[in-house]
N, C-alpha and C positions, 0 to 999 in steps of 0.2 A: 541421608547421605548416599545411600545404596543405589536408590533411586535417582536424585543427580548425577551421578557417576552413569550411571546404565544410558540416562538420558543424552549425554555427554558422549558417552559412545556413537550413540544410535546419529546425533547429528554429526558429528564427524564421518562415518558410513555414509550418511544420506548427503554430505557434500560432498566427497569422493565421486559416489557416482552421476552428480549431479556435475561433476567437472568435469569428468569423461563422456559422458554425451554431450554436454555444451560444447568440447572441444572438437568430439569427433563432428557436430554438427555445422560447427562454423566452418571445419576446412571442407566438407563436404559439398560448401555452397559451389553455386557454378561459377561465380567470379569473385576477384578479390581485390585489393586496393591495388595492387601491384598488377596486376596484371589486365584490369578494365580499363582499355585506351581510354575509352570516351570520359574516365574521370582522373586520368592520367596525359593527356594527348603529348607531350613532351618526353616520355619516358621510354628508353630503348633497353636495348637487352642488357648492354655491360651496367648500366644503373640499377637497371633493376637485379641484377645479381649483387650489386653490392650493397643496397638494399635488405637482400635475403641474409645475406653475411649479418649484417648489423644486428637484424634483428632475431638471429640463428632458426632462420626460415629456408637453410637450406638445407637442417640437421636432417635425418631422419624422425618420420614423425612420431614412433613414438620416443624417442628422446627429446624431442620437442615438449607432447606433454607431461615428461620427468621433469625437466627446467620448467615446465610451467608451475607445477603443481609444488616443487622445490621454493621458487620464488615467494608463490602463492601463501607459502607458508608461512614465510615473513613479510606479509600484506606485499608483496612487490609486484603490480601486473603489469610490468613491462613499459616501454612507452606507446605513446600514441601516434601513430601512423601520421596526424592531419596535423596534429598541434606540435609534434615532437618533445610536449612536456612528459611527467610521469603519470603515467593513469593516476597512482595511488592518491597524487596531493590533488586531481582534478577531481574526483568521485569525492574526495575529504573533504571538499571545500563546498560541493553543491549538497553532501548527503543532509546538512540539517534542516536547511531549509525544508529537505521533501519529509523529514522526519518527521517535524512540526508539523505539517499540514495532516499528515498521515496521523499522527498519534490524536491533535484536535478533532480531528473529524472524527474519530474514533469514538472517542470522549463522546460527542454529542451523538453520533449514529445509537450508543449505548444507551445514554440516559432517555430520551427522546422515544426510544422503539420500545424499551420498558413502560412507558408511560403510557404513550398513546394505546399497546400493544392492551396493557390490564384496563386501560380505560374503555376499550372498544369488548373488550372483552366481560366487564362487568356490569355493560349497556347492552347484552347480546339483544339482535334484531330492532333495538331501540334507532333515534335518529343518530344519535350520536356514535354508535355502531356504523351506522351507514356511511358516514360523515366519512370518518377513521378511515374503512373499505376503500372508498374511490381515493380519498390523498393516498392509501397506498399504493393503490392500482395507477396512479397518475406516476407516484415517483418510480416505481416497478417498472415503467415502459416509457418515460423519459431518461433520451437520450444525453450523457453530459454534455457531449460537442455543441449539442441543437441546445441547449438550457444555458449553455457559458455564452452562445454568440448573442440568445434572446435579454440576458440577464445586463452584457455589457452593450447594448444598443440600447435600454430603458435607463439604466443607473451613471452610466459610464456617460455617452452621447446624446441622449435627449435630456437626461436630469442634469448630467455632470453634479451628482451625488459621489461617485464612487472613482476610484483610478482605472485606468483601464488596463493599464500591463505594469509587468515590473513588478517591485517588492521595496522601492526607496523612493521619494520624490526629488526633484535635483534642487538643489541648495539644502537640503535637511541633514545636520549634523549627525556624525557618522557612530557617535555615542550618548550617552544618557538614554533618560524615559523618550524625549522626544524622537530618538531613532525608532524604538522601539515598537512609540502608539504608531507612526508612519508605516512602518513594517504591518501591524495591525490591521491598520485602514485598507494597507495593500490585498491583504489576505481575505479579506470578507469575503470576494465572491468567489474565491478560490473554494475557498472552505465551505462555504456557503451550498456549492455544487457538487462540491464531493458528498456532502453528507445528506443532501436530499436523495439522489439518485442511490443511494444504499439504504436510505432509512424505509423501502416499499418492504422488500423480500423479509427485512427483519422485524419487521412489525407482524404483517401476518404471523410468522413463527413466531410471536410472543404472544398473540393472541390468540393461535392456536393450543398453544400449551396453558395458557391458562384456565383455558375450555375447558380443557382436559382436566387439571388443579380441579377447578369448581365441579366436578361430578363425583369427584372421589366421596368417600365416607367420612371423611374427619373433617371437611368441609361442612358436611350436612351437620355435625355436630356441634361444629364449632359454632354454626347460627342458631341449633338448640339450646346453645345458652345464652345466645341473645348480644353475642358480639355483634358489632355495626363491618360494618364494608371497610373500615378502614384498617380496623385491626384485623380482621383476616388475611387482607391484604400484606400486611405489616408482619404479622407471624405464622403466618402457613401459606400464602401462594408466592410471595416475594422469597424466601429462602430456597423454594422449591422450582423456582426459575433460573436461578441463578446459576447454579454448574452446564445446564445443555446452552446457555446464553452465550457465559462467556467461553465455552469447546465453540458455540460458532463461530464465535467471535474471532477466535485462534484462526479458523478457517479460512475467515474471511480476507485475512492479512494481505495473500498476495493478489487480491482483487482490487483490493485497496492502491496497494501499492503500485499493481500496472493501469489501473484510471490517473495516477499522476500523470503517466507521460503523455495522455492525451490535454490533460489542464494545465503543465508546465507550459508545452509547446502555445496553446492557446492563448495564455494568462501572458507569456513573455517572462515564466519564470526561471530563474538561474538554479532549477535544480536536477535532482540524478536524473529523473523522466527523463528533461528535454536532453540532457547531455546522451540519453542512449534513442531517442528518437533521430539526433543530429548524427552519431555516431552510426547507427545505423542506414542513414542517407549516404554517409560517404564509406561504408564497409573498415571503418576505426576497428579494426577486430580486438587488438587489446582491450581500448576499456569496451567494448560491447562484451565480454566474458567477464571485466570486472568487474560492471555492472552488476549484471548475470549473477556473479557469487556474492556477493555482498548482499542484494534482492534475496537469493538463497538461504543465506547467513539469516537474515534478520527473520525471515519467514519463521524457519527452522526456530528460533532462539524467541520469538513468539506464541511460536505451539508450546515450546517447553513452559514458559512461562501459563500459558492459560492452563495446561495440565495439572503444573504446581498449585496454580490458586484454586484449581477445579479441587484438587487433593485437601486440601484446605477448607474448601465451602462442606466437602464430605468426606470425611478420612476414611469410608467402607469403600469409598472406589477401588478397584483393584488397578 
């Protein structure tokens, strides 16, 4: 409990100041939605002050960031410059989608770089070692953008296997399983391409550390008594993998999270990426901060979570 609590603190600090340079950062920009003719060309001074009024952009700023961080509190970030809805129900409404995708790809980045990672590792210098090495090295320095365009020009347009945008097909009922396997179908290459282009970096580190397992001394014993590969695996380098895995994993979060907004926008997905890649094409400054915190939020409440279950795989962590 002591521990929750502390933790609990520690993300509340680290979104404070996470607000405070986000905010000081966005009004810092050189232009703003208000004031860049060329994405404005209609707008003159008396509108654009009354504009500033609306949206209390003509407070003093740091009273500004009080009403943000006030609002902020009870999820309210303001409306949106371009759509005039409220950020809060536009972010609510695209965040699961990216959640899905995010937390899937997760799933398999994990299971997948554990496998291949002990598999390359208990084949050291063998072919099959080799093998492992270059698919890493291949998904390590492939690019998503250049794999999502190559991926939907073979499945999508020459096979017409797979959908090419979207997340629904039209006529497909908007509830039951049927929504859902649709949804599904949509998602393959989404997911698909998130989880190769992460599965390089986390393999090597799995198969790094397992190196490392197999030289120890209770290793060398545990085959003096004649266990096979499978139970060592099983009870001494699989246990012993597993807390530095999932700390990276914690790590990894918000890399994750910002390769969406490059596979949204591409995919034609309706989720938070594209809504802050759009937002950010026309300087939406509200939800581009609400974004921002909520991206934060989850981060943050992620670490906390892989800490807890690291605390759990080992209770002598400090």
């Amino acid at each position: 409990m002591k521990l929750f609590l502390r933790k609990t603190g520690y993300i509340f600090l680290m979104l404070l100041l996470i607000s405070a340079i986000s905010f000081a950062a966005i009004h810092a920009a050189p232009n703003s939605f208000l004031s860049a003719g060329e994405l404005n060309p209609n707008m003159n001074a008396e509108a654009i002050g009354k504009l500033k009024a609306v949206y209390g952009l003509d407070k003093p700023l740091l009273q500004q960031y009080l009403d943000w961080v006030a609002n902020m509190a009870h999820l309210r970030f303001g409306i949106s410059f371009v759509t005039g809805q409220d950020v809060s129900a536009e972010i609510m409404k695209r965040l699961p989608i990216t959640l899905a995708i995010n937390i899937i790809s997760m799933f398999f980045v994990f299971t997948l770089s554990l496998y291949l990672g002990m598999k390359a590792a208990m084949r050291f210098q063998k072919r099959t070692d080799h093998l492992i090495r270059q698919f890493s090295l291949v998904s390590f320095a492939m690019p998503s953008f250049y794999l999502a365009l190559l991926l939907m020009l073979l499945f999508s347009v020459k096979l017409d296997w797979l959908p090419i945008t979207g997340v629904h097909s039209v006529g497909v009922p908007q509830e039951g399983a049927a929504y859902y396997l649709d949804m599904a179908w949509h998602l393959v290459l989404p997911i698909f391409v998130m989880t190769f282009v992460s599965l390089g970096s986390m393999i090597v580190y799995v198969r790094s550390l397992t190196l490392e397992i197999l030289k120890s001394d209770y290793i060398f014993f545990a085959r003096s008594r004649g266990l096979d590969d499978r139970h060592i695996l099983r009870r001494y380098i699989l246990p012993n993998l597993m807390p530095p895995v999932v700390t990276l994993l914690g790590l990894s979060l918000p890399g994750l999270i910002g390769g969406s907004v490059i596979l949204e926008q591409i995919f034609g997905i309706e989720g938070m990426g594209q809504l802050f890649y759009l937002s950010a094409l026309s300087r939406d400054y509200p939800v581009i901060m609400g974004i921002l915190m909520i991206t934060a939020f989850l981060t943050l409440i992620g670490n906390m979570l892989a800490d807890l279950i690291l605390l759990k795989l080992n209770p002598y962590v400090k």
